[in-house]
C-alpha positions in Angstrom: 76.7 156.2 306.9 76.1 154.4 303.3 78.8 155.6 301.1 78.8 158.4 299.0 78.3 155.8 295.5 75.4 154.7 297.0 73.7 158.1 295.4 74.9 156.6 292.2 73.1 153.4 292.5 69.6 154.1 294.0 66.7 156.6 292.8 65.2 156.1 296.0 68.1 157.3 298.2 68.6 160.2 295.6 65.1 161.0 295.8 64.8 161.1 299.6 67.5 163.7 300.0 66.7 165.7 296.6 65.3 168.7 298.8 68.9 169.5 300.4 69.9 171.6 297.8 71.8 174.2 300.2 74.3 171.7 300.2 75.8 173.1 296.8 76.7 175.8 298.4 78.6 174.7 301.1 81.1 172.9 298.9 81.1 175.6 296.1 79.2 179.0 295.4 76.9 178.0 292.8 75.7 181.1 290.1 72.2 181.2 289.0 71.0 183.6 286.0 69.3 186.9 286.8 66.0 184.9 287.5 67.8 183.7 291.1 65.8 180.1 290.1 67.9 178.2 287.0 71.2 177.5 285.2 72.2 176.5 281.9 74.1 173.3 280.9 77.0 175.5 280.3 76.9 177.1 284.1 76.4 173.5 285.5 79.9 172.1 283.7 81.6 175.3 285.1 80.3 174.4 288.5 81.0 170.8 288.3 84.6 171.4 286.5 83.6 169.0 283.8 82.8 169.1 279.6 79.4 169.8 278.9 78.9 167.2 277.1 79.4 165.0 280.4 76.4 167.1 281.6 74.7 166.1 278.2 75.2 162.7 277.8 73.8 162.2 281.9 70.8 164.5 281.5 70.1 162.3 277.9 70.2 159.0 280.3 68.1 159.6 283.0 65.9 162.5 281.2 62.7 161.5 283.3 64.4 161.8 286.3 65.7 165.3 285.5 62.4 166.4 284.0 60.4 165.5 287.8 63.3 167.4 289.3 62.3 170.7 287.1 64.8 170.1 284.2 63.0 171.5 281.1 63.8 172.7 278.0 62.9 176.6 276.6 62.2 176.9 272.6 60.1 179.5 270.8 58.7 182.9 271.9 59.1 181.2 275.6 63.3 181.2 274.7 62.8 184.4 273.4 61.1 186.0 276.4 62.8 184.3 278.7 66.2 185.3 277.2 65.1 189.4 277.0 64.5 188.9 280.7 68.0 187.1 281.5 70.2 189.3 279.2 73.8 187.6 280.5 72.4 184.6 278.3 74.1 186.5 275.7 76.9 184.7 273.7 79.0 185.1 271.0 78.9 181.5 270.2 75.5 182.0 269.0 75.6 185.0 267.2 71.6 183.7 265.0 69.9 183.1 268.1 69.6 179.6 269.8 67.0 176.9 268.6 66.6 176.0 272.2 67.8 176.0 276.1 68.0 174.1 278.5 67.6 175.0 282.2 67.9 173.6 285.7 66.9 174.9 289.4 68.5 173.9 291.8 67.0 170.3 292.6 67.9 169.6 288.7 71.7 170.3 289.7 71.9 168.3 293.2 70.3 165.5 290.7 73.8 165.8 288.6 76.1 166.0 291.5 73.9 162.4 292.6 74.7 161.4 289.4 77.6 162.4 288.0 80.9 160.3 288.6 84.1 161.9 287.4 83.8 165.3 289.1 85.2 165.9 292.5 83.1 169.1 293.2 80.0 165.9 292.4 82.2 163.6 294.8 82.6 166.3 297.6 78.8 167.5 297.4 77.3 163.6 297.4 79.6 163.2 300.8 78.5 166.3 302.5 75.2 165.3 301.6 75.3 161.9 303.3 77.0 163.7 306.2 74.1 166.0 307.1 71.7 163.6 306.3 73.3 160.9 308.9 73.5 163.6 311.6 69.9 164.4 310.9 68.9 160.8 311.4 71.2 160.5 314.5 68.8 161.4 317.0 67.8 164.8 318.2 70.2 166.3 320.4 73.3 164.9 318.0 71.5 166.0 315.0 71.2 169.8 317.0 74.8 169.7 317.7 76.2 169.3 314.1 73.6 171.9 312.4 74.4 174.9 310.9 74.1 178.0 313.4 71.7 179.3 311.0 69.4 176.3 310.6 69.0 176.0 314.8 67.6 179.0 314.4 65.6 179.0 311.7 64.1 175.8 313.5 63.8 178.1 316.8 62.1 180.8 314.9 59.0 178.9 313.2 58.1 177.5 317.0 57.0 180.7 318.0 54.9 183.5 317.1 57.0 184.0 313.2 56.2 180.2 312.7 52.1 181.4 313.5 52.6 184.2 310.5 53.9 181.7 308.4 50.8 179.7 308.9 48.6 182.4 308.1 50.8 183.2 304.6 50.3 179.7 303.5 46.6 180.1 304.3 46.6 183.1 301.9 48.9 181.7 299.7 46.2 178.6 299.4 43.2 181.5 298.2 46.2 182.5 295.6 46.6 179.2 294.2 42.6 178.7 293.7 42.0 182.0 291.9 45.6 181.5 289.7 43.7 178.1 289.0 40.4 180.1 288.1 42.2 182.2 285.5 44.2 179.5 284.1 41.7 179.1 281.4 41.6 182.8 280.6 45.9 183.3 280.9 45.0 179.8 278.2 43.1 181.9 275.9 45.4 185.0 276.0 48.6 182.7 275.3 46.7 181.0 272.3 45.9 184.8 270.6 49.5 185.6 271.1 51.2 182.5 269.7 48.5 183.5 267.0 50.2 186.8 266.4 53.4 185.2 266.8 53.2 183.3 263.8 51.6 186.3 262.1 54.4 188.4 262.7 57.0 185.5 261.4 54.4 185.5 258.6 55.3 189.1 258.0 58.8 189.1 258.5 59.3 186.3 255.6 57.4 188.8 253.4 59.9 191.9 254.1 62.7 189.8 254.1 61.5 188.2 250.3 60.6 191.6 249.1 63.6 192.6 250.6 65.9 190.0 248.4 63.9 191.1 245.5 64.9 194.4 245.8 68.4 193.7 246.1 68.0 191.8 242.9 66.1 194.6 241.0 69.0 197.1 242.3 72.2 194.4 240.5 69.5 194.6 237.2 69.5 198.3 237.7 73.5 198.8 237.6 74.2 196.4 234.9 71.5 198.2 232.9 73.4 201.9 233.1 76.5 200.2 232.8 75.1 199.0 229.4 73.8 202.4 228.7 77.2 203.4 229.4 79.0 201.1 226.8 76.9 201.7 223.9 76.8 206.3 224.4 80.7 205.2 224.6 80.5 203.1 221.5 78.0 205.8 220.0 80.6 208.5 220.3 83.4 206.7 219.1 82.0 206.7 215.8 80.7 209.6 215.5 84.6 210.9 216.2 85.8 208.5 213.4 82.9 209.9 210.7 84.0 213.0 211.3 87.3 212.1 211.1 86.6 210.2 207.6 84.6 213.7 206.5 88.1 216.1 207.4 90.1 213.4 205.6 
């Protein structure tokens, strides 16, 4: 079995294992947002008991590598929508909104573990990784014997008649992916006239909120003005009272 640094050292070994994400799982219960598909850099630190700038500064170095294993990045009315959607995104440590997120499924976070050297949950899932992957290269009847219960039969299930329903989803899953390919130029066309109204509405908000300042100003004019008033009807009746003073005297 190569040793577990070996992952460190070679793309190609990382890539031919990259699928095995159940792996996480079996050295530590990973947590996903509400979408069941991605985490946030924050999610994998806590999983991987390391800073988040660890998580950072390795996603920064091997970005391409990431990005082909679904890494990507979230800004605009996409972060916006997708945030309404996830609401546990929520935190107090950005209480003006975020300029951008950054999210990974599962093959993104199996990349770190690959990847990342000072974390023994990364340590523990590259070895468990090289273990399953050595008993499934050992030959057939080894390989059966040091499977997961549920993967034997799993395996047993899609060589009968289930496996035969699977093939006909996939089949109609195919006609799917030719008319979602049909009205890609349309779903094109609808996300261009809503970006449009997108900027509109930014458009308008910057109005309200400038008419809203000037307001605001008008309103400070507006109380130093009947303070003034106030003054001079004070100052007005004060001589009045020392006339008539004068005219007693």
């Amino acid at each position: 079995m190569p040793p577990e640094i070996a992952l460190l050292e070679s793309r190609a070994l990382r890539d031919s294992v990259i699928e095995r994400t159940d792996v996480l799982d079996k050295v530590k219960i990973l947590t996903v947002l509400p979408d069941g598909l991605h985490i946030t850099t924050r999610m994998v630190a806590e999983y991987f008991e390391v800073g988040e700038e660890a998580v950072k500064s390795l996603t920064k170095r091997h970005r391409a590598e990431f990005q082909s294993n679904g890494m990507h990045i979230l800004r605009g009315s996409y972060l916006q929508v997708f945030e309404r959607s996830n609401v546990d995104l929520s935190d107090s440590s950005y209480p003006q909104g975020r300029a951008h997120l950054t999210l990974y499924p599962r093959r993104a976070v199996l990349n770190v573990a690959m990847l990342l050297r000072d974390s023994d949950i990364a340590k523990r899932v590259r070895t468990y990784l090289l273990d399953v992957e050595e008993a499934a290269r050992s030959g057939p009847e080894a390989g059966a014997e040091q499977l997961p219960l549920e993967q034997v039969l799993t395996q047993r299930m899609l060589t009968g008649p289930i496996g035969t329903r699977l093939e006909a989803v996939e089949a109609c899953l195919e006609d799917v992916g030719s008319t979602l390919r049909e009205l890609a130029p349309w779903m094109a066309g609808v996300s261009a006239r809503l970006d449009g109204m997108d900027r509109r509405l930014d458009a308008h908000g910057r109005f309200i909120c400038a008419m809203s300042e000037r307001l605001c100003d008008l309103g400070e004019d507006m109380t130093e003005v009947r303070r003034d008033v106030a003054t001079l009807k004070a100052e007005a009746a004060q001589r009045r009272a020392r006339r008539a003073k004068r005219r007693r005297a």
